[in-house]
N, C-alpha and C positions, 0 to 999 in steps of 0.2 A: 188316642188322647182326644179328650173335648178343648173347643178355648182352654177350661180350667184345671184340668188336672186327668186323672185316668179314666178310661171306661169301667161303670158302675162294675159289671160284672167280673172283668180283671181285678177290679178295688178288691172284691169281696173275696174272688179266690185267691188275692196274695197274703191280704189280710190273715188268712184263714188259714195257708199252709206255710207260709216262710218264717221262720226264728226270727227273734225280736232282731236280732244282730244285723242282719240281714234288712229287714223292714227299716232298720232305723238309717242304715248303709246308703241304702237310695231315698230315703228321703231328706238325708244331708246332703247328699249330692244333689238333689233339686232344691235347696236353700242355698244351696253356696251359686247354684245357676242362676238366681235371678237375684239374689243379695248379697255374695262372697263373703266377704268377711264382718259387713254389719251387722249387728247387733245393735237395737235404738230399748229406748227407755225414753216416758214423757215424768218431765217434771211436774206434780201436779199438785193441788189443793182440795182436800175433799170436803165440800159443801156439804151436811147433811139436811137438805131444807125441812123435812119433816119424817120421822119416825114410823109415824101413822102409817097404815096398809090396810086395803079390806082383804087382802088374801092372808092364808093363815099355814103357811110352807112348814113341814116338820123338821125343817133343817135349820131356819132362822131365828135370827136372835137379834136382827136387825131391826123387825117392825114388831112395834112396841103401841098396847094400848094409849088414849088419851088419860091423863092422869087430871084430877080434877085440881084446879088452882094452881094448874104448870101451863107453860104455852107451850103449845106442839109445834109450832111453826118459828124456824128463826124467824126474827126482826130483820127488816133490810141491815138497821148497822149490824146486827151480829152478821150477815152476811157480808158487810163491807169489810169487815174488821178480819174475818178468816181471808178474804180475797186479799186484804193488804197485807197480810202477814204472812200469806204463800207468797204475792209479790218481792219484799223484801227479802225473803229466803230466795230468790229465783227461780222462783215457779212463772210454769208461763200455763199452763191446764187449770180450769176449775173444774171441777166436777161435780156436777149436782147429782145424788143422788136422793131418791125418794122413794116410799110406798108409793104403789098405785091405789089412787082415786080413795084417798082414806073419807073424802065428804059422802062418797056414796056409800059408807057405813058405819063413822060417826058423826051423829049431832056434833058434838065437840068443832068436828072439824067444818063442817059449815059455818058454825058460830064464829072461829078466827077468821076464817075466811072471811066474811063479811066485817068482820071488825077491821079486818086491812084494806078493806075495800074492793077483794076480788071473787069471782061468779065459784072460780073451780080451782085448785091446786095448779092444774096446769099455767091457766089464766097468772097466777100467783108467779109461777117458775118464771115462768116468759121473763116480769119484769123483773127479776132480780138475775136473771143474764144478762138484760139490758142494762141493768145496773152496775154490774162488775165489767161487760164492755164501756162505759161512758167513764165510770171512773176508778179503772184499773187499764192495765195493759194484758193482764189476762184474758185468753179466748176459753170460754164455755165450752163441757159438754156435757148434753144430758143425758140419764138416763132416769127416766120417773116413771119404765116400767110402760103398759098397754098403754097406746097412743090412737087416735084417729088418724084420719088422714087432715084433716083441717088441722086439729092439736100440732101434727107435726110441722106442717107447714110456718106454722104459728112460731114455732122456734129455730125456724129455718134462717131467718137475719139474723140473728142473736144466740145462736152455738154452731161453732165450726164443724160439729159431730155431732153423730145421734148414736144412742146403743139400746139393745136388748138383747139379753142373752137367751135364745130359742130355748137352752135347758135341755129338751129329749122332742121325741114326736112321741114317744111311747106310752097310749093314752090312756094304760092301766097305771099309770103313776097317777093319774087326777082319780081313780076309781078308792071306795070308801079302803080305808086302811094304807093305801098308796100316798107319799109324802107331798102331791099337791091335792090330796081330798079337801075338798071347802076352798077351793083358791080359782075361782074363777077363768081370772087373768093368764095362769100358768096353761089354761089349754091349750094344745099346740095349733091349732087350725087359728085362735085366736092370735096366737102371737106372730104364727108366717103371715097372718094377712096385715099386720102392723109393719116387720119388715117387707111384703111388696110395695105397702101404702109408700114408704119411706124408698122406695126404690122409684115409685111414680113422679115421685118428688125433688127426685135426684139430691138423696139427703145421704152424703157418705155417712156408713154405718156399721157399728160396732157390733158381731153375734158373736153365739158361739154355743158350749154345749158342757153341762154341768154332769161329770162322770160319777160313778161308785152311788145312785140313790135309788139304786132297782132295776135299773136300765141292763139289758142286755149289751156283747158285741157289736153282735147284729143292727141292734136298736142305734147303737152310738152313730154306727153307718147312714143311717136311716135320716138320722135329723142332718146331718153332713152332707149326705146328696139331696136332701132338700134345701138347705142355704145354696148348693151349689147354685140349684136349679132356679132359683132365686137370682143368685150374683151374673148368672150366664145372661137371662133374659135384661138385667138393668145394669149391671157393673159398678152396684154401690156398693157392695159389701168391703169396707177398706181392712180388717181385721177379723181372724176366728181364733176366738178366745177357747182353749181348753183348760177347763177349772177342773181340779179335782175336788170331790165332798171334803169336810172336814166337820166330826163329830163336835158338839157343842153342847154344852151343860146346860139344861132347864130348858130341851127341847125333847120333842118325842123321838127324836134320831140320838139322843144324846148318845148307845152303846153301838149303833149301828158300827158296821166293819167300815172302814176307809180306804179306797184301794190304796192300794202298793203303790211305790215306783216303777213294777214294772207296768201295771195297767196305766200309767199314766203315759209313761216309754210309746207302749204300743200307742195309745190311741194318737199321740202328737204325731208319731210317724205317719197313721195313716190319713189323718188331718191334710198333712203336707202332699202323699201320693195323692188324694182328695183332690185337691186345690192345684197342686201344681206351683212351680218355681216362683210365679207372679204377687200372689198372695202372702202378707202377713200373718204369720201363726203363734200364739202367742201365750203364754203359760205364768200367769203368777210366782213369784219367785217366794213370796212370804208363805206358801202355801203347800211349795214342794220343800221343805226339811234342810237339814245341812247338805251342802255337795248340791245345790239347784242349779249350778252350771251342766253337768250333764245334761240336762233337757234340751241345752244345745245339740247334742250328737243325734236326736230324735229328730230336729229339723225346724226349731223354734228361730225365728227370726226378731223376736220382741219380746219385751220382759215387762210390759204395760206401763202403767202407772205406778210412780213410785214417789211417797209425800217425804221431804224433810220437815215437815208442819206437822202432818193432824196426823193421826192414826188412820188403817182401813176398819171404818164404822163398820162394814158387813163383816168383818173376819178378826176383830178386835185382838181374838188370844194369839193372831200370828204375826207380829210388827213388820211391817218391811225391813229389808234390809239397806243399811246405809251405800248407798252411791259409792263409795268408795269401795265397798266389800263387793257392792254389784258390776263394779269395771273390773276388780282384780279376779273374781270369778268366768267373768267373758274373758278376759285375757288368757287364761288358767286355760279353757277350753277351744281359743283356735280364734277368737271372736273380739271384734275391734268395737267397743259400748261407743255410743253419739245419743247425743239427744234430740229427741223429736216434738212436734205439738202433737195437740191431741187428733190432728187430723194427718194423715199419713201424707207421705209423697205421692202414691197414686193417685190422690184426691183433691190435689192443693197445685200443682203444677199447671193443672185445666180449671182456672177460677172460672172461667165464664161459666163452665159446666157445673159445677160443683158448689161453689160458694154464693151465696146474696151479695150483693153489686155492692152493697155498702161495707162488707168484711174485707173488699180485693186491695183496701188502699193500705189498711194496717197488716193485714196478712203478706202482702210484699215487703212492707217494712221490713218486718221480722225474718221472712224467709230465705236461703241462700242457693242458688242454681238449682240445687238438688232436691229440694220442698225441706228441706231442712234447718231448723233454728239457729239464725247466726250468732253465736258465743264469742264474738269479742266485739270492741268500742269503735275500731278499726273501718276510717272512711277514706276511700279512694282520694289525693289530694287535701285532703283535710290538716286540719293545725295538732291531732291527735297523733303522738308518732308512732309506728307500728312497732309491734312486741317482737323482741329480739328473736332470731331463728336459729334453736339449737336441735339440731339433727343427731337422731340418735339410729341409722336401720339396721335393719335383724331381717330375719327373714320373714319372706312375704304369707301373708296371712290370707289376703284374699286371693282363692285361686286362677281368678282372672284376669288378674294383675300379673301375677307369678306368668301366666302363657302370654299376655303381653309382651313380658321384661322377653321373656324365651325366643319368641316370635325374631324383635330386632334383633337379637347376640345372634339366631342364622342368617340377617341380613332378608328377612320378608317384610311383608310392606301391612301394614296394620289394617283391618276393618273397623268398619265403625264400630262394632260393637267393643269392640280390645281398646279403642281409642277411648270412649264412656266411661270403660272400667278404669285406664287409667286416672281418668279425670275425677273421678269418687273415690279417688284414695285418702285415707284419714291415718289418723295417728301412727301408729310404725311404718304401717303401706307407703303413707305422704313420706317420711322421711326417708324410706328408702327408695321411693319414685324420685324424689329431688339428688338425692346422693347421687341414683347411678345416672339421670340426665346429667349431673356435676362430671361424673367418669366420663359420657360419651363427649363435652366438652371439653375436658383435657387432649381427650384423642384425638380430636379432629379441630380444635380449633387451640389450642396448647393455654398455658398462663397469661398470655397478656391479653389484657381488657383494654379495649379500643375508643376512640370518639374522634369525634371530627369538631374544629373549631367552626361557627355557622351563624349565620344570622336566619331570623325567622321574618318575612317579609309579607304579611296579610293586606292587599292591596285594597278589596274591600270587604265592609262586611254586609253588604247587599247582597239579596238571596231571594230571589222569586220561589224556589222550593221552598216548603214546612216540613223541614224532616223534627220528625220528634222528640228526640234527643239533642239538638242542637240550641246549645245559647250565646251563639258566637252573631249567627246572621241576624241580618235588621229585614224585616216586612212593612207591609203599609202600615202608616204609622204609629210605628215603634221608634220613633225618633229619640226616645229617650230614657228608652228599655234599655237596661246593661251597657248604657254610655251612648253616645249620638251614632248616627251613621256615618260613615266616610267612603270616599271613593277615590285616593289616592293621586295626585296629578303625578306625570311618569319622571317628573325633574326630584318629585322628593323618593320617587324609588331609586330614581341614580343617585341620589347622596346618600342614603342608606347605604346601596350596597359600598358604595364609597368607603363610609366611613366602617363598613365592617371587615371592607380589605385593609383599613390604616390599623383594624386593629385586631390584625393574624386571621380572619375567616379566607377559607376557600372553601368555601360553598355558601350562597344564599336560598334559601329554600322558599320558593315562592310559591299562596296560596292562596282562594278567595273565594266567596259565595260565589254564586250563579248568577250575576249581575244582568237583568233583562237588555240591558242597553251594550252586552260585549260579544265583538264576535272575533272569529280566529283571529282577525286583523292585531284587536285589542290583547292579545294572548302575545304575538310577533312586537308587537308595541310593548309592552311589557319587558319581555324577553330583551329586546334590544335598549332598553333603557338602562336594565341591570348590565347589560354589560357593557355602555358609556361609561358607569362608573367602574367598572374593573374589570376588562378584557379579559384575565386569565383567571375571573373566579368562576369557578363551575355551577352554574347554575342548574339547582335540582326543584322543577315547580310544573305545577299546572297536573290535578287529582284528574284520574279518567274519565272521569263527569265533565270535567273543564275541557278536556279533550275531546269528548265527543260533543259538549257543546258548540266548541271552537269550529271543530269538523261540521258538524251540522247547519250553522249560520253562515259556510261560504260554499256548501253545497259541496265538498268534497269528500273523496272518501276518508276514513281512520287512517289508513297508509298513508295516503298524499299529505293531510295534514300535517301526522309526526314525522314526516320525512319533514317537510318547510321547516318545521318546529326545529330539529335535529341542524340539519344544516345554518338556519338562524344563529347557532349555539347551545341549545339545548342539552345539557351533559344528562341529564336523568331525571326519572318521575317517582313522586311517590307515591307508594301504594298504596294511596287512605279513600277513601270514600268506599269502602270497603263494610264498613262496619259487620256486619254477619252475613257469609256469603250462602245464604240461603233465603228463599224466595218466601219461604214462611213467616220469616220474622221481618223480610225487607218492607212486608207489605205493608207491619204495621209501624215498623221504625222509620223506615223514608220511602214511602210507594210512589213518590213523585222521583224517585232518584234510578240509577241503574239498576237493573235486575241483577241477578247474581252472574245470567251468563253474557251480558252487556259489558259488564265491569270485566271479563275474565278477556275478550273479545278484543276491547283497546288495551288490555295489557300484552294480550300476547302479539298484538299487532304491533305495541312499544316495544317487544323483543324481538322481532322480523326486522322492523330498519335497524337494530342494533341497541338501541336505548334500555338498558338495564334501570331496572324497580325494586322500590322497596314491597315489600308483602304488609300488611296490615290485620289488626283485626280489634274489632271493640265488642270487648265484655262486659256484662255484669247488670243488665237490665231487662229485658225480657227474653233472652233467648235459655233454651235447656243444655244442657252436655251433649245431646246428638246434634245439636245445630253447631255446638263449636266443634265437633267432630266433624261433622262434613266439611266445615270451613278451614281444617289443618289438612286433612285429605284431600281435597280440592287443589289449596296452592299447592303441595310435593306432588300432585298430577301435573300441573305444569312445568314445573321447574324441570320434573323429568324429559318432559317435552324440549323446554325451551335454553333452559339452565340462566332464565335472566334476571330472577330475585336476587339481590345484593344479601341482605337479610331481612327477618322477619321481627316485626313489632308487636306483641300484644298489648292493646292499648287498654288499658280496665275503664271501665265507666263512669267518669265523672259528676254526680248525680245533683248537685247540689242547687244549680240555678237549671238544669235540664229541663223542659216543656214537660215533658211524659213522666218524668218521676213529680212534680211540681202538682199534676193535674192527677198522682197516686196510681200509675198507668205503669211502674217502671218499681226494679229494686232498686236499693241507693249505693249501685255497683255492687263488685264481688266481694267477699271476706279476704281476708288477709292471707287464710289458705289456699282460697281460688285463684288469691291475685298471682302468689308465691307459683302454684301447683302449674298454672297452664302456661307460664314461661318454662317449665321443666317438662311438661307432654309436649310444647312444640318441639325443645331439644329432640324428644325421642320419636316422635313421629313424621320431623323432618328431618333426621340422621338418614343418610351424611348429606343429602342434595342440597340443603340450606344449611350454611356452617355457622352463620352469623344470626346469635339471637340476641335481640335490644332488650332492655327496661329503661323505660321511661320517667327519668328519674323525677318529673315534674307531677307525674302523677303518684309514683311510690315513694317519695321522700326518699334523704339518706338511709334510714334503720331499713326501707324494702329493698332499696336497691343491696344492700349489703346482702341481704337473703333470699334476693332473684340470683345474686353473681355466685351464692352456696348452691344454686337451681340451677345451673346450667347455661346461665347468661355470658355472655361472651364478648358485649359492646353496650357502652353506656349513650349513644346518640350523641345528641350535636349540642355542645354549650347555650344555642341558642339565641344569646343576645336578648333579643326582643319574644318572648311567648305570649300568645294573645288568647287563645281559642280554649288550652286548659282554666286559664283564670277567668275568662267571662265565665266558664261554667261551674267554679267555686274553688278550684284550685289553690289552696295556698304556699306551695312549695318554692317559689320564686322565678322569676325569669329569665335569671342568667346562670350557670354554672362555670365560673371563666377555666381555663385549664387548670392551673394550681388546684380549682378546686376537686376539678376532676381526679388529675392523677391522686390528691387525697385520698379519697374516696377509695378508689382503687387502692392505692398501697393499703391503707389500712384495713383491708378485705385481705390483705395476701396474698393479692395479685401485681401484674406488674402494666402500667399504664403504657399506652404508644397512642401518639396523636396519628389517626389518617386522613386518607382523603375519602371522598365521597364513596369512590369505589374503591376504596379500602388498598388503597397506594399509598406511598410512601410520602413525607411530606417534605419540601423545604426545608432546610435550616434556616433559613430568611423568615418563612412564615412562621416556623414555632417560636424564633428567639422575638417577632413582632408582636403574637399574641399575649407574652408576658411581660410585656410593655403598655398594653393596651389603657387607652385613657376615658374614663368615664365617656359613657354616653351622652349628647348632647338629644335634648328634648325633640323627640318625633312632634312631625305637622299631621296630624289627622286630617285632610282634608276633607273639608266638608262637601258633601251631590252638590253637582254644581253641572252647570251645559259643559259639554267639552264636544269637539268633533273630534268625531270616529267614521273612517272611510268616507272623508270630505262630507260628511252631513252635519249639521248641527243637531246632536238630539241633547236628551234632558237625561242625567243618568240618575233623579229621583225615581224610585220603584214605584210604579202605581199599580198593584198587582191585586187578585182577593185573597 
């Protein structure tokens, strides 16, 4: 095998001797390898900016002379008017199609051209994708046929994708009688050098290869391992289109034969042996007849572009088929339909590489872990509340999913790769991914759903680190960014926790920036102030960072530290400053903070003198499905080590007042799917070592948490009291959850509520019957930086940091 797919000369001998059956056998089995059960379709809009072409193809019926006293060229509005009216239908693709270079052989088309003020057709295209970027939400793509390398560049801000379909190599087609005689543009040396130009350029690009117009077997082979040989040296090529001919009246092909179904069988097949499992392969569905779900079993992974708007201008007598007929057809044949933009996941995932600087802020907007178009309203902590979750599973569809589910029923331990595939589960796969994580929670952790009554106690929000994601801490003068700075004097943390033991908490959960001015001392200062106000509440605080902080400012080791810390009173830490425990993403979400093996280093050192941890993890902003893979594999590697996770939290990403999503660096968190799905892949990737999985109901609202606890959730966290750090970051779901509200929530899930303790003990009757007594909270003192001595010095605990 090459990168791409098979050796040339195996291609040709399988090609040549094995039955379609057969050919099509293995080339579904390397579609279901690197896509399972997907099947995408782009929602699109077909732009026809002009008619005109100086090539003169015997198959088209697309390019159309200049007609005298017509204009050839849409007008910008008519181009605004088709962009808004795919917009309203829920198109997110425009599609420009055009003849190539009609000014170089009508007058006609110079003449408009200069009437609108532009040198060349191209010049023209340019701005009317900048047009439909600036005021539509639709992303461009072109195709307007032979391109320079500067043309293409040219449209490289302003369309998310480029295409040309290579057509043939077989250069008795452009010979007299042959269907591209008189067409310039259609030579193939001309058009591979357009796609390398576009591969120079690092311009994801759309080819492919136009079957049944003279072309041999052989020949189809030909222009296939030339795109390959193409996509091998630049790795632009996001899609290979295989189009069948389709005869057309009042052309000179008008009686020509049309291949079959089966020649079109074969050639998708071997497209896929071609290319290999990686690759998008891709078939017009308007194109191939009734029954076009078949051309899935050949090895198709995409059904392109499909308008609920316009018609397909180039192929007019075959309408697409409705969206609905095109899911139930996927369905029909094994294949789970999702929509895509017009730029693939291969190609949208690596903006720096792939995209112009100015598409990465709207292109995150829209896109969802996967490079795929988010389809619902649904914002992490937002006032929108999430769409009810009704589970329906069947059997599994994508087959990597299916040896995932197989994997845990023998009790093996998952790879990343089974871990990914869970995580791209969609429609039947998701619900029955969610169902059976729902099974392995009944098994091991039964029907009652858990919480602990708790106060949330943020001492300051001063932060010498810039992590990226953060809109809790205060920097140099941010005084008055997302509310003042404070830094807590230790008498109003003992009336806190005070008044959260009068009203039922055992547990305060204490937590803070990275304060330049604190060292372990202030950590033991801290700790012993919470517990002046109430000796026997369990104090769960101080993130690994703070830990090693602590550690590092008195010169001792991690051990010695959490041991003072522990013996102090320290009942347990939690496991957040976590965010994705991978060194890829750390870098750019908080490179001033723990590394991934730093962070894992004071935890399992928390679990050496005995101190049990929460697990953490925060999604939905720049990291992919292998990074949260590593980061669920990673904690069940310890735990099996250590067994000292309480439970695990996925925390989704709170996007809304965040640095990095704010500066368009970041998506605006996960979708509702993501949120649901990876509280159900931690269920089944930390079965059975972590038995306890949280949602956060401050960030999922009631309606998520109802359909995280349908997923596999097993504990709703802590009431709270006081929450600080989701709301500075846009949070609107509230601050307190008192118990009544809890067990609500829970019963009406159909489940059964039990209040615990921190380590999931049993609780008082003293404290549950105090909690539902509990009397409004009396107004918090934020105090404001002020001098305090810390280990007999006087310092300043305003940050003066850069």
């Amino acid at each position: 095998m090459t990168v791409s797919g098979m050796h040339e000369a195996e291609l040709r001998r399988i090609a040549a001797e094995q039955p379609l059956d057969a050919l099509m056998a293995r080339a579904a089995a390397l579609r279901d390898q690197g896509f399972g059960a997907l099947v995408t379709y782009s929602r699109k809009v077909f732009i026809p900016l002009t008619h005109m072409c100086r090539d003169v193809c015997s198959y088209c019926t697309f390019a159309k002379p200049p007609k005298k006293g017509e204009r050839n060229y849409l007008t910008p509005d008519e181009v605004l008017a088709i962009a808004r009216a795919g917009e309203t239908a829920g198109c997110r693709e425009a599609l420009f199609t055009l003849g190539d270079k009609p000014e170089l052989r009508y007058r006609a088309a110079r003449e408009e051209l200069a009437d609108l003020g532009y040198a060349s057709t191209i010049e023209y295209l340019a701005a009317m994708c900048r047009l439909v970027v600036e005021e539509t939400s639709l992303f461009p793509h072109a195709n307007p046929g032979v391109m320079t390398r500067a043309e293409l560049a040219s449209l490289r801000p302003l369309s998310i994708s480029q295409g040309i379909m290579l057509e043939s190599t077989a250069q008795h087609l452009c010979a007299r009688g042959g269907p591209h005689f008189g067409s310039p543009d259609k030579d193939p040396a001309v058009r591979l050098q357009c796609i390398r130009d576009a591969g120079e350029e690092q311009i994801p690009f759309t080819s492919g290869i136009l079957i049944g117009i003279g072309e041999t077997r052989e020949e189809r082979i030909d222009a296939l391992i030339a795109l390959r040989d193409l996509h091998d040296q630049y790795g632009h090529i996001q899609e290979i289109i295989v189009q069948n001919f389709r005869a057309k009246a009042d052309t000179r092909m008008a009686f020509a034969d049309e291949p079959d179904r089966e020649e079109l069988l074969w050639t998708i097949a071997v497209a896929r042996l071609c290319f290999g499992p990686a690759m998008t392969i891709q078939a017009p569905p308007n194109l191939a007849g009734s029954g076009f779900g078949e051309l899935l079993a050949a090895g198709i992974n995409d059904w392109g572009g499909v308008s609920p708007v316009t018609p397909d201008h180039v192929n007019p007598e075959a309408p697409w088929p409705a969206i609905a007929r095109l899911e139930a057809e996927t369905a029909a044949h094994g294949g789970i339909l999702a929509e895509r933009l017009a730029v693939h996941p291969s190609h949208l995932l690596d903006l720096d590489r792939w995209q112009d600087v100015s598409l990465h802020r709207p292109l995150r907007e829209t896109m969802d872990t996967q490079g795929l178009p988010r389809v619902d309203g649904w914002r992490v902590g937002g006032a929108e509340q999430a769409p009810e979750l009704t589970l329906m599973p069947g059997t599994i569809r994508d087959p990597r999913i299916a040896a995932a589910l197989d994997a845990v029923i023998t009790g093996k331990t998952l790879d990343e790769a089974a871990v990914v595939a869970l995580l791209s589960a969609r429609g039947q796969d998701f619900d029955t991914v969610c169902t059976y994580a729902n099974r392995l929670r009944q098994e091991t952790a039964g029907d009652t759903v858990r919480f602990v009554v708790n106060r949330n106690i943020n001492y300051t929000n001063i932060c010498f680190h810039k992590c990226a994601f953060c809109a809790f801490s205060k920097g140099k003068l941010a005084a008055e960014l997302r509310g003042p700075a404070y830094d807590l004097d230790l008498d109003e943390v003992t009336r806190r926790t005070a008044e959260a033991w009068a009203r039922g908490a055992t547990e305060v959960c204490m937590q803070g920036g990275i304060h330049p001015h604190y060292t372990g001392q202030t950590y033991l200062d801290l700790l012993a102030a919470a517990k002046a106000g109430a000796p026997d509440v369990h104090v769960h605080a101080f993130s690994p960072l703070e830990v090693r902080h602590g550690a590092d400012s008195l010169g001792v080791s991690l051990t010695e530290f959490l041991t003072m810390l522990r013996d102090a009173g320290l009942g347990s830490l939690p496991g957040t400053a976590a965010e994705i425990l991978d060194d890829e993403v750390r870098e750019v979400l908080c490179p001033e903070k723990l590394t991934t093996g730093e962070w894992f280093e004071v935890i399992e050192a928390a679990h050496t003198v005995g101190l049990r941890t929460t697990a953490t993890i925060m999604y939905g902003h720049i990291e992919r499905p292998e990074h949260q893979a590593r980061h669920l594999l990673r904690i069940r590697a310890l735990q099996e080590r250590t067994g000292g996770f309480t439970e695990f939290v996925p925390l989704p990403f709170v996007a809304m007042e965040a640095p990095i999503y704010l500066k368009g660096g970041a998506r605006p968190g996960p979708t509702f799917r993501e949120a649901v799905l990876l509280h159900a892949v931690a269920r089944i990737v930390l079965h059975p070592v972590i038995t306890n999985i949280q949602v956060s109901w401050v960030k999922m609202g009631e309606t998520g948490v109802r359909a995280a606890l349908a997923a596999g959730v097993s504990d709703l966290g802590g009431t709270l009291m006081n929450e600080s750090i989701s709301r500075a970051a846009g949070a609107e779901h509230g601050q307190e959850w008192s118990p009544e509200v809890m067990e609500r929530v829970i019963s009406d899930a159909g489940r059964v509520p039990a209040q615990r303790s921190t380590l999931y003990g049993a609780v008082p009757d003293e404290r549950i019957a105090t909690g539902r007594q509990a009397q409004p909270l009396t107004p918090m003192i934020q105090t404001a930086p002020h001098k305090r001595r810390n280990n007999g010095k006087l310092e300043g605990s305003l940050v003066q940091h850069g």
